[in-house]
C-alpha positions in Angstrom: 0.0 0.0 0.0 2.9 2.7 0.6 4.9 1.5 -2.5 2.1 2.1 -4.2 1.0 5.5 -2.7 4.5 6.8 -3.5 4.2 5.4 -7.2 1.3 7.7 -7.8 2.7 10.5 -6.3 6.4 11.0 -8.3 3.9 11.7 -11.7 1.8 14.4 -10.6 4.8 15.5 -8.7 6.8 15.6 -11.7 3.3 16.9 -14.4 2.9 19.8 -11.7 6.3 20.9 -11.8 6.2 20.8 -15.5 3.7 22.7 -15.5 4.6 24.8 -13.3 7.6 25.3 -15.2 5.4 26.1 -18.9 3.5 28.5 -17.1 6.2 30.6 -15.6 7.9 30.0 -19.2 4.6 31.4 -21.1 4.7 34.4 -18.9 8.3 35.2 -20.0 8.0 34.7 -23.4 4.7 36.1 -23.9 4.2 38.9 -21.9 6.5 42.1 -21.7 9.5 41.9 -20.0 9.6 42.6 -16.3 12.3 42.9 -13.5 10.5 39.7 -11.7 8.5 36.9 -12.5 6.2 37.9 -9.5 5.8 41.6 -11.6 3.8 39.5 -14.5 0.9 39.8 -12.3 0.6 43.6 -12.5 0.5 43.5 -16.5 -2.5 42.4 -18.5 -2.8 38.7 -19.0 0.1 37.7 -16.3 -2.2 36.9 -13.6 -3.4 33.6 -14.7 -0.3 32.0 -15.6 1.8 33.5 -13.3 -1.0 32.0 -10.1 -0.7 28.5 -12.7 2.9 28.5 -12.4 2.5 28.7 -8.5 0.1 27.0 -7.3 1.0 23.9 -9.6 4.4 24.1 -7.8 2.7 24.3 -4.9 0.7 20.8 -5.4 4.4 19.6 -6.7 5.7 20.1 -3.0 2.7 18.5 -1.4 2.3 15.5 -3.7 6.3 14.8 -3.1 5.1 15.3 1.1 2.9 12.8 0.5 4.3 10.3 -0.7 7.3 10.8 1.9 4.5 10.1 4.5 3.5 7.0 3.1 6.5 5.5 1.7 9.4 6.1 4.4 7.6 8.7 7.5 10.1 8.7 10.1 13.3 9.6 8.4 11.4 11.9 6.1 9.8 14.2 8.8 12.3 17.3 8.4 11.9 17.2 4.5 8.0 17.1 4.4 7.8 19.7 6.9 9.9 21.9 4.8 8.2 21.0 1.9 4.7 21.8 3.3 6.5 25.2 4.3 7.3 25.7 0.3 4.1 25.0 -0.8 2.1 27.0 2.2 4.8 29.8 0.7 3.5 29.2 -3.1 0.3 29.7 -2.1 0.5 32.8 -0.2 2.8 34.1 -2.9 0.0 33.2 -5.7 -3.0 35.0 -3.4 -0.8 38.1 -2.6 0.6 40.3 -4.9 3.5 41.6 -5.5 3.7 45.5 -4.7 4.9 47.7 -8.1 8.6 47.8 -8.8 10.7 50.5 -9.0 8.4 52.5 -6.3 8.7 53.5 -2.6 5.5 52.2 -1.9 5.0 49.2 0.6 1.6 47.6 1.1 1.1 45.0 3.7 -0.2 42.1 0.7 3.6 42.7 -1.0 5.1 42.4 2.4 3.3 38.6 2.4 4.2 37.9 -0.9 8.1 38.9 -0.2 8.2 36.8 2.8 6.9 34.1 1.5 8.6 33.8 -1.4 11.8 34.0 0.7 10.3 31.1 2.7 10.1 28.9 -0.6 13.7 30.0 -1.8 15.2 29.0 1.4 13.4 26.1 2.4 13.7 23.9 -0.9 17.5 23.7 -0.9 17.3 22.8 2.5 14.3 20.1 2.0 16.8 18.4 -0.6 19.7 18.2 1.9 18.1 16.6 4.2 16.4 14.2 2.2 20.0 12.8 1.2 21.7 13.4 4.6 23.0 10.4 5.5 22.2 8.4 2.3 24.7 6.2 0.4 26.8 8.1 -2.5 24.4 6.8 -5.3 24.4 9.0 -8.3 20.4 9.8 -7.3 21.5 10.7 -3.9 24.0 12.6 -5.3 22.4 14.8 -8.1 19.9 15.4 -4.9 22.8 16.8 -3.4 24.2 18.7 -5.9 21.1 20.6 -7.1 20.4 21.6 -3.1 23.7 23.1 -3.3 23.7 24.6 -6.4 20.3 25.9 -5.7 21.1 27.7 -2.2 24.4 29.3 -4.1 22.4 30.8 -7.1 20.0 32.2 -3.8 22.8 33.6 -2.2 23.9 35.2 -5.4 20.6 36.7 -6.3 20.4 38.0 -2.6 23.6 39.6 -3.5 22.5 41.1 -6.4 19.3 42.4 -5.4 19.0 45.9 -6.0 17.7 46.0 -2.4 21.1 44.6 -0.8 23.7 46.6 -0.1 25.9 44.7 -1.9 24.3 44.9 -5.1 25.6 48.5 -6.1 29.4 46.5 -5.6 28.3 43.6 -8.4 26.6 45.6 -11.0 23.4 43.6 -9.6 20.3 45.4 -10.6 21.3 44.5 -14.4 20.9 40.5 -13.9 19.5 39.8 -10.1 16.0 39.1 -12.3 17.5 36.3 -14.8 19.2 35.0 -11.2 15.8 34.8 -9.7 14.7 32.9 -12.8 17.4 30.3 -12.7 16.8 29.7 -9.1 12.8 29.2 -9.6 13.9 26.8 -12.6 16.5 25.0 -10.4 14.2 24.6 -7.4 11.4 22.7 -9.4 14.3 20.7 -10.8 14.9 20.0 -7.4 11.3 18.7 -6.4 11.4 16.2 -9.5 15.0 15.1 -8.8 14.3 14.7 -4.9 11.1 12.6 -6.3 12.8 10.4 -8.5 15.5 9.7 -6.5 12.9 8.9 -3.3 10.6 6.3 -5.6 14.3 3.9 -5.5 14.6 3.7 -1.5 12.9 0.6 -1.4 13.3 -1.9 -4.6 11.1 -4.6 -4.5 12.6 -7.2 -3.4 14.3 -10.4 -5.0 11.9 -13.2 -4.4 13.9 -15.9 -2.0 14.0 -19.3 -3.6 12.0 -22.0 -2.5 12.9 -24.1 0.3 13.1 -28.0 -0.7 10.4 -30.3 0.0 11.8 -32.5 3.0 13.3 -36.0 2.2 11.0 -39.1 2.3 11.8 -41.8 5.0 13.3 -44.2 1.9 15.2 -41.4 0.7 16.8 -40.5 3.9 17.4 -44.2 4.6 19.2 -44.5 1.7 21.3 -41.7 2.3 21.9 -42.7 6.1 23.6 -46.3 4.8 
């Protein structure tokens, strides 16, 4: 029954991050260009896929929870309450707007959706460490590692180059920090599918034992004892 809650959770894990991933990609392509995929919203025709792109992550996170629960619960706790922290993120960053760049103004909705978002960013990298903490150095177990590591970098990075940090000024920031912020989306949902994949392997059915032999017949075993 687990084995077989888990195997129904890795595809829509993997179709919502794909879609996901579409939706956000639509919004870039289609619409004008903006500082941050979050500033979609505020032009005509970015809301829906931009709330898509979220809230499909969103169920990506939770169907990946869920199948943790089912499939392997006790060593799985930290990473599904991370992930339920991503996707509780997601959705408050999908129902509250982003305020307008480039102005002074502050509303208390854009203050939920920065926070948020920052909850998604930081949590994900950390949901994929410790997933493979401790796990054997399998090339699954070790992409899962990479991509947590890669992903908190290109967070740090953007951070850095945030027009907002004081560092950014230093790095020439405000001329890429957006592109950053779309790598690190795109590597995150990588993340989710990858930490997925890799989880569907921890337990391979296993090899069927051979049968035992039937037990010697009195005549047989005579024969054998003279």
């Amino acid at each position: 029954m687990t084995s077989q809650g888990f195997r129904h959770s890795v595809p829509v894990t993997a179709v919502s991050a794909a879609t996901a991933a579409l939706a956000l990609g639509y919004a870039q392509l289609a619409l004008p260009d903006q500082p941050l995929i979050s500033d979609y919203v505020l032009v005509s025709g970015g809301l829906v896929p931009v709330m898509l792109g979220m809230l499909a992550f969103a169920v990506a996170c939770l169907s990946l929870a869920y199948g943790l629960a089912v499939h392997e619960p006790a060593r799985t706790a930290a990473t599904r309450v991370l992930l339920l922290a991503a996707a509780g993120g997601l959705m408050l960053t999908a129902v509250f707007p982003t305020d307008p760049g480039g102005g002074a103004l502050s509303t208390w909705p854009g203050e939920i959706h920065r926070w948020a978002a920052a909850v998604v960013f930081t949590t994900l990298p950390v949901a994929g460490w410790a997933l493979a903490r401790g796990r054997a150095a399998l090339p699954r177990w070790n992409l899962v590692r990479a991509m947590s590591a890669a992903s908190a970098l290109a967070l740090a990075v953007y951070l850095a180059a945030h027009p907002a940090s004081v560092t950014s000024s230093l790095i020439g920031g405000a001329s890429y920090y957006g592109l950053l912020e779309r790598g690190l989306v795109l590597a995150e949902i990588a993340l989710v599918v990858v930490m997925a994949t890799a989880s569907r392997q921890l337990h391979a059915p296993a090899t069927a034992e051979p049968a035992l032999s039937a037990p010697e017949s009195p005549a047989v075993e005579a024969r054998v004892a003279a």
